[in-house]
C-alpha positions in Angstrom: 9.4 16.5 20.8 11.0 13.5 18.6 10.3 10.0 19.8 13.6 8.2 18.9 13.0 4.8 17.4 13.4 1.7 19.4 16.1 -0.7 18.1 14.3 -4.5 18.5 16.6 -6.5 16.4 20.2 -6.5 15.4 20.7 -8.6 12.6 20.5 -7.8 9.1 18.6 -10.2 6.8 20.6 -11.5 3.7 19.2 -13.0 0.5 17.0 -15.8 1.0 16.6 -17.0 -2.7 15.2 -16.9 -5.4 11.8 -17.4 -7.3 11.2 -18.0 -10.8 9.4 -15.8 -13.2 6.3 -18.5 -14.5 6.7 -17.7 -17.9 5.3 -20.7 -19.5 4.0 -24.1 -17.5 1.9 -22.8 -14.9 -0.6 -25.4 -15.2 -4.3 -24.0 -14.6 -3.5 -20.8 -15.3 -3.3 -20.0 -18.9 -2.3 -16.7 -20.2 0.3 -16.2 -17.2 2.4 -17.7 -19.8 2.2 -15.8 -22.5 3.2 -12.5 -20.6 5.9 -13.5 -18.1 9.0 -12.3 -19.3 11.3 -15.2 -20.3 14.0 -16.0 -18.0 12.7 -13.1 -15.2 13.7 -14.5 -11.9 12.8 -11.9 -9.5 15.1 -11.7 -6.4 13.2 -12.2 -3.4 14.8 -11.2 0.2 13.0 -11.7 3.8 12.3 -8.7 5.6 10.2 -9.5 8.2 9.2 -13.3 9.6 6.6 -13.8 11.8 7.5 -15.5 15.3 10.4 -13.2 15.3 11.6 -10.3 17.6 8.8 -10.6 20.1 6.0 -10.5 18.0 3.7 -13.6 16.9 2.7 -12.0 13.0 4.0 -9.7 10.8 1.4 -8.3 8.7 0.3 -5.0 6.0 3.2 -4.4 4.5 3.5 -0.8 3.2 6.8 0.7 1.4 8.1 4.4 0.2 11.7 5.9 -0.7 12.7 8.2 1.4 14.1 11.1 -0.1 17.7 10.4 0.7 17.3 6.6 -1.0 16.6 4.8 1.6 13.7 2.5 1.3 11.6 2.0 4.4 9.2 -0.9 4.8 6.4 -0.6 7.5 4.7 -3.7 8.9 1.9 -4.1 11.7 3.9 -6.2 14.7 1.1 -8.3 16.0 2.2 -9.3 19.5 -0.1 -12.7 20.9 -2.2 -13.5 18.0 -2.9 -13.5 14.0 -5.6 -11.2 14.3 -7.0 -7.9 13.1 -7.2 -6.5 16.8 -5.3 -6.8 19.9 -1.8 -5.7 21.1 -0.8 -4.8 17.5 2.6 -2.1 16.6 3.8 -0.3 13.6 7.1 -1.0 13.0 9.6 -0.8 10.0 12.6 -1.8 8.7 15.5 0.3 6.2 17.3 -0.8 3.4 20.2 1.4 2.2 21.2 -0.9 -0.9 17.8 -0.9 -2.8 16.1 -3.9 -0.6 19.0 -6.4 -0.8 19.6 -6.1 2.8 17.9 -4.7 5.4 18.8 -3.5 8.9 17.5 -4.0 12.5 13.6 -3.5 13.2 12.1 -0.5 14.9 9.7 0.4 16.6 7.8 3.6 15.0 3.9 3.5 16.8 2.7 1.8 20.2 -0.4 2.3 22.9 3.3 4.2 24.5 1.1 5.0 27.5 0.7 1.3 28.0 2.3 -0.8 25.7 1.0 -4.0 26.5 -2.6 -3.0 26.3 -4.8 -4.9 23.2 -5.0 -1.5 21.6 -4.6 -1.8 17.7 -2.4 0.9 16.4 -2.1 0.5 12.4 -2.7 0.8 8.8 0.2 2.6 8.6 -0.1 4.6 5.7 3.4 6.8 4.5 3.9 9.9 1.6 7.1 11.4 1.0 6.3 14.9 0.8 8.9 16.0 -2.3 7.8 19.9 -2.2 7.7 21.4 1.2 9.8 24.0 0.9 10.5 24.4 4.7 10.9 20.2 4.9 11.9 18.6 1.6 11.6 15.2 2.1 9.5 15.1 4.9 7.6 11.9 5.7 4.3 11.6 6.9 3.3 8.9 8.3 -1.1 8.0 8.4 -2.5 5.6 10.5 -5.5 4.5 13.3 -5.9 3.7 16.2 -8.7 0.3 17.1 -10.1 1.6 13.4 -11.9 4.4 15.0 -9.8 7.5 15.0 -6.8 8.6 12.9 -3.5 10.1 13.7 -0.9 11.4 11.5 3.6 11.7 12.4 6.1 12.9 10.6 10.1 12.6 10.4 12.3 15.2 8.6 15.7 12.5 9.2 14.4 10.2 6.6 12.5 8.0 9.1 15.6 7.8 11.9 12.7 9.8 14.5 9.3 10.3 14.3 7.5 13.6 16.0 4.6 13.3 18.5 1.7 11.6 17.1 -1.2 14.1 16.3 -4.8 13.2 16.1 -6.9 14.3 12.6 -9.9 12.2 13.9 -12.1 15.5 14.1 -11.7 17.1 10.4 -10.8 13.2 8.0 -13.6 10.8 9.3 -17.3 11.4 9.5 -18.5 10.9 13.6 -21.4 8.6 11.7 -18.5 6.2 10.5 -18.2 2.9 13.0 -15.2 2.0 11.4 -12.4 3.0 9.1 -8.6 2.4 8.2 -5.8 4.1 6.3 -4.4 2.4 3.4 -2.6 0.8 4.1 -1.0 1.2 1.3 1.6 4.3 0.4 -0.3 7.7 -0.1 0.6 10.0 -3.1 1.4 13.6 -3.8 -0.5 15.6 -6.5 2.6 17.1 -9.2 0.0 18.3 -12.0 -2.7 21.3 -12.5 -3.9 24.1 -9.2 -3.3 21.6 -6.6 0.3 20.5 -7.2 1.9 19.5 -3.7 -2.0 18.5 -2.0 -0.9 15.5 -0.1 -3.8 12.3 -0.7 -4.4 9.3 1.2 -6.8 6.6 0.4 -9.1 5.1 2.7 -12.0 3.1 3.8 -15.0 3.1 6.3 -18.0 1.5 7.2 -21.4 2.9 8.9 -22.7 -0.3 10.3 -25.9 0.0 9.3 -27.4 -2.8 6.7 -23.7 -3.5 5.9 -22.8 -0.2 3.9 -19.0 0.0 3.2 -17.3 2.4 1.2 -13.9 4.0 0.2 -13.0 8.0 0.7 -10.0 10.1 0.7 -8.3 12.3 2.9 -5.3 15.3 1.7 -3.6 18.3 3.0 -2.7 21.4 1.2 -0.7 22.3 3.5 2.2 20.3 3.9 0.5 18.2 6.6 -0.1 21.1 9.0 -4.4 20.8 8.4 -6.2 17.5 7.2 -9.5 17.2 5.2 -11.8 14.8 4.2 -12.1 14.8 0.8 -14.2 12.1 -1.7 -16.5 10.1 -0.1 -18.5 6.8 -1.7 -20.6 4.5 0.8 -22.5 1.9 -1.0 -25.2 -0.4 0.8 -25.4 -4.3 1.0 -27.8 -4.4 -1.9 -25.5 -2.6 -4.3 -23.5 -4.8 -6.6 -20.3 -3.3 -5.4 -18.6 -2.9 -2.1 -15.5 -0.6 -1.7 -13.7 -1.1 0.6 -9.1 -0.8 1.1 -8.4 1.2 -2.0 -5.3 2.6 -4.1 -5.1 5.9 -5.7 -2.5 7.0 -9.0 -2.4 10.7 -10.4 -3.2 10.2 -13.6 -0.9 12.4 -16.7 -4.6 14.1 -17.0 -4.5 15.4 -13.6 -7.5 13.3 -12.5 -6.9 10.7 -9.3 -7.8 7.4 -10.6 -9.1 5.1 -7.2 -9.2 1.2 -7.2 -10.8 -0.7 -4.6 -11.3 -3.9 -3.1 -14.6 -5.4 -3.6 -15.9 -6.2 -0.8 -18.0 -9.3 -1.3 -20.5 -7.7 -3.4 -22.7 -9.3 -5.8 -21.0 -8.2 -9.1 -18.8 -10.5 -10.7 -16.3 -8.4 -10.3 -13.4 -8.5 -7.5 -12.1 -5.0 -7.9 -13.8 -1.6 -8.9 -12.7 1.7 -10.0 -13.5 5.5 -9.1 -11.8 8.7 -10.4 -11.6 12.0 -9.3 -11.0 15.3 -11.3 -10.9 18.1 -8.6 -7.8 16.4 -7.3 -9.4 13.9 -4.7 -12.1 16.7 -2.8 -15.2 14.5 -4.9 -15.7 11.4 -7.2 -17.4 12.2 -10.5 -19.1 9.0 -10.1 -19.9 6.2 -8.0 -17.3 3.1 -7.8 -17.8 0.9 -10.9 -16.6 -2.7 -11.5 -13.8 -3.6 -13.0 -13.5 -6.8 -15.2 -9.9 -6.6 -16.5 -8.4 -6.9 -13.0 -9.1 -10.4 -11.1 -8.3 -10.5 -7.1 -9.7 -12.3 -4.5 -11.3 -10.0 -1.8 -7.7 -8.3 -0.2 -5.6 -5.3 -0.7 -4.2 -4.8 -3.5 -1.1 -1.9 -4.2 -0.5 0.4 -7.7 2.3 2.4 -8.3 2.9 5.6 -10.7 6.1 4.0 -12.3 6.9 6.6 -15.7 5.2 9.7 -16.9 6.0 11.0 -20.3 5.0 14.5 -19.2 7.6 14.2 -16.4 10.6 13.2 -19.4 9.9 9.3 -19.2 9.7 7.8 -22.7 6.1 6.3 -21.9 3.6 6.0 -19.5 3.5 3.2 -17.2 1.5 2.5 -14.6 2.1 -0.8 -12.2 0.0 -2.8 -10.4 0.2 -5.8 -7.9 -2.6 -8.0 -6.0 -2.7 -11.9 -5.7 -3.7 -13.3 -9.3 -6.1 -15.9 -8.0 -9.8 -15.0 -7.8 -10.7 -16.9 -4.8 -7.4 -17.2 -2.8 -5.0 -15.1 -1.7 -2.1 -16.6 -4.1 0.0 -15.8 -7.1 1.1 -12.6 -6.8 1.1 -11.3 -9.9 2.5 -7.6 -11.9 0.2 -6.2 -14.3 1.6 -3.3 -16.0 -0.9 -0.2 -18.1 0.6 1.5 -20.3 -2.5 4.2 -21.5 -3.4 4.8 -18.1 -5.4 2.4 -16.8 -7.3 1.7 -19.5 -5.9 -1.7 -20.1 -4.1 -4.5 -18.3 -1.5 -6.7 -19.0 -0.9 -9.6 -17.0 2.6 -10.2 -16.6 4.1 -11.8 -14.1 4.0 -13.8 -11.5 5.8 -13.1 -8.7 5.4 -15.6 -5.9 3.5 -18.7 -6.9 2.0 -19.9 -3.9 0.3 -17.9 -0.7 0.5 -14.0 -1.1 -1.7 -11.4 0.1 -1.4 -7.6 1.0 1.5 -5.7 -0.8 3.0 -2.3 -1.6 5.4 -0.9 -4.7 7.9 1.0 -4.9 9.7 2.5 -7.9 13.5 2.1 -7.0 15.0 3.9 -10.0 14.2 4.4 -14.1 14.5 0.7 -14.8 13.6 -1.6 -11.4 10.4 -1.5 -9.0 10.1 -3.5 -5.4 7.5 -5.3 -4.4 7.2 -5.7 -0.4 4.7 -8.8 0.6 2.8 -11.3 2.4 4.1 -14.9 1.6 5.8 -17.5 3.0 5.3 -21.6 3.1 1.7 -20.9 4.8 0.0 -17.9 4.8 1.5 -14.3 6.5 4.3 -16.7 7.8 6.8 -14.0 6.2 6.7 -10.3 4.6 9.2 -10.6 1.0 10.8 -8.0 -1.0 11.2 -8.7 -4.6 13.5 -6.2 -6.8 11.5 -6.7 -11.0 12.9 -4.4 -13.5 10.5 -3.3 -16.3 11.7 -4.4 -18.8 10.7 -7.8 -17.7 7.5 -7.3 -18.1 7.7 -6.9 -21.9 5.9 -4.4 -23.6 
């Protein structure tokens, strides 16, 4: 059975302006300058605004292109309240002219036994699978419910219906675990070495015991039908780094290369990296800091943009978190081009409050970036269309 999605809104939301690239002048912070492409101005549109369409916040924005071009932007609908818990939704909206407009909000998950009860359904976490041969283009869609069990849905009509939520809760999260989350960010399919077409998610969990907090994944080989747990990485309180929401890339090397949020460890760090070589089942080592990205503690998104095995003319890797250390502000692209070894910061994307976001590679030369801004803090979810050149080489 197909649960049809809910229309909520019937407007569509038009352009609302634009934001300068900072490429020079952006007093305080120094070498945002020198890698801003001149003259970028990144179009920004408003897809979701919080206080709208019966729900109090908007928050985690996650994105993915459907198979047919359409690009679908998820959102948790938080109904009385900011926060983390409560009477929280998944919904989404579609845009059918590469995020310049977007149409009417649906509803995709709710407590649909009893929709108004403070039940927390979210993370959404979505992968297009590209090589099902039975359901090209099938969408799955990864999420929890109150952070303690995990369910997965899927929609072979581009994200028009959704089938019967089923629970995964048994075989992707350890029974020791007292909390964990999808994402939320978009998964990834494997396209290189034996396990071409294994479906990964990233995720996180804690035990709590002493504060231990850590970041694992979870894939199918099987077109969605079973799900595993794969890598697993808890660190205690009294290591130097916390994992925590993280982002996985496939690497041209076939390895999975894992960045996580930091959470509040001792390291000087703010973000740390993990990579896997058995195509997400282990981590050949534990999580290790990384200095060359700076982020305060939040979700941060990374996109597989070019591969030169896959006919591009280089490899390029993007990546997208709030450029501010301490605050959630100044969202800022950094772009690798030798596979995450370096960084390059170059540009900023919304000066001002910005926190979770999500990419998504729109064609050969332009990327979106969907995310939390606005005057004040989550008062608004943004798409912004960047185009690599921009970002200079």
């Amino acid at each position: 059975m197909r649960t049809k999605f809910q229309d909520i809104a019937g407007h569509q939301a038009t352009w609302s302006g634009r934001l300068r690239c900072l490429a020079c002048g952006l007093v305080g912070f120094g070498l945002f300058g020198l890698y801003a492409a001149e003259g970028a101005e990144p179009a920004n549109v408003r897809v979701f605004k919080s206080g709208t369409d019966g729900y109090h916040t908007f928050r985690i924005p996650v994105i993915v292109r459907a198979a047919n071009g359409d690009s679908l932007a998820f959102a948790e609908g938080r109904k009385n309240g900011s926060g983390d818990a409560g009477d929280i939704d998944i919904v989404s909206k579609r845009s059918q002219d590469g995020g310049r407009t977007w149409g009417p909000m649906q509803l995709v998950q709710d407590e649909w036994s009893e929709p108004a009860a403070k039940i927390t359904i979210g993370n959404p976490t979505p992968v297009v699978d590209q090589l099902d041969p039975q359901h090209p283009g099938r969408i799955w869609l990864v999420f929890t419910r109150n952070n303690a069990r995990l369910f997965v849905t899927s929609s072979d009509d581009h994200g028009q219906t959704w089938s019967q939520r089923r629970e995964i809760t048994a075989t992707a999260i350890r029974p020791e675990w007292t909390w964990c989350a999808s994402g939320p960010v978009h998964a990834i399919q494997l396209t290189r070495g034996k396990h071409v077409g294994r479906l990964v998610i990233p995720c996180d969990h804690n035990t709590g015991k002493n504060g231990s907090t850590g970041s694992h994944l979870v894939y199918s080989d099987d077109h969605g039908a079973n799900w595993k747990l794969g890598a697993v990485c808890t660190h205690a309180a009294s290591d130097p780094v916390h994992p925590d929401e993280c982002v996985a890339v496939e690497l041209v090397g076939g390895q999975i290369y894992v960045n996580t949020r930091d959470e509040n460890g001792s390291s000087t760090a703010t973000r740390a990296v993990a990579y896997s070589r058995d195509g997400g089942e282990t981590f050949e080592a534990p999580f290790a800091a990384e200095p060359n990205i700076s982020s305060p503690v939040v979700q941060n998104s990374l996109l597989r943009f070019a591969a030169q095995d896959q006919g591009a003319p280089e490899n390029v890797l993007i990546y997208c978190g709030p450029g501010d250390s301490k605050a959630r502000r100044d969202l800022t692209v950094r772009v690798s081009r030798d596979e995450s070894k370096t960084w390059q910061q170059a540009m900023v994307i919304h000066a001002g409050p910005a926190a979770y976001c999500d990419l998504v590679k729109l064609n050969d030369r332009e990327f979106g970036v969907l995310y939390e801004a606005g005057a004040k803090l989550y008062d608004e979810i943004l798409f912004a269309v960047v185009r690599l050149d921009d970002l200079g080489h």
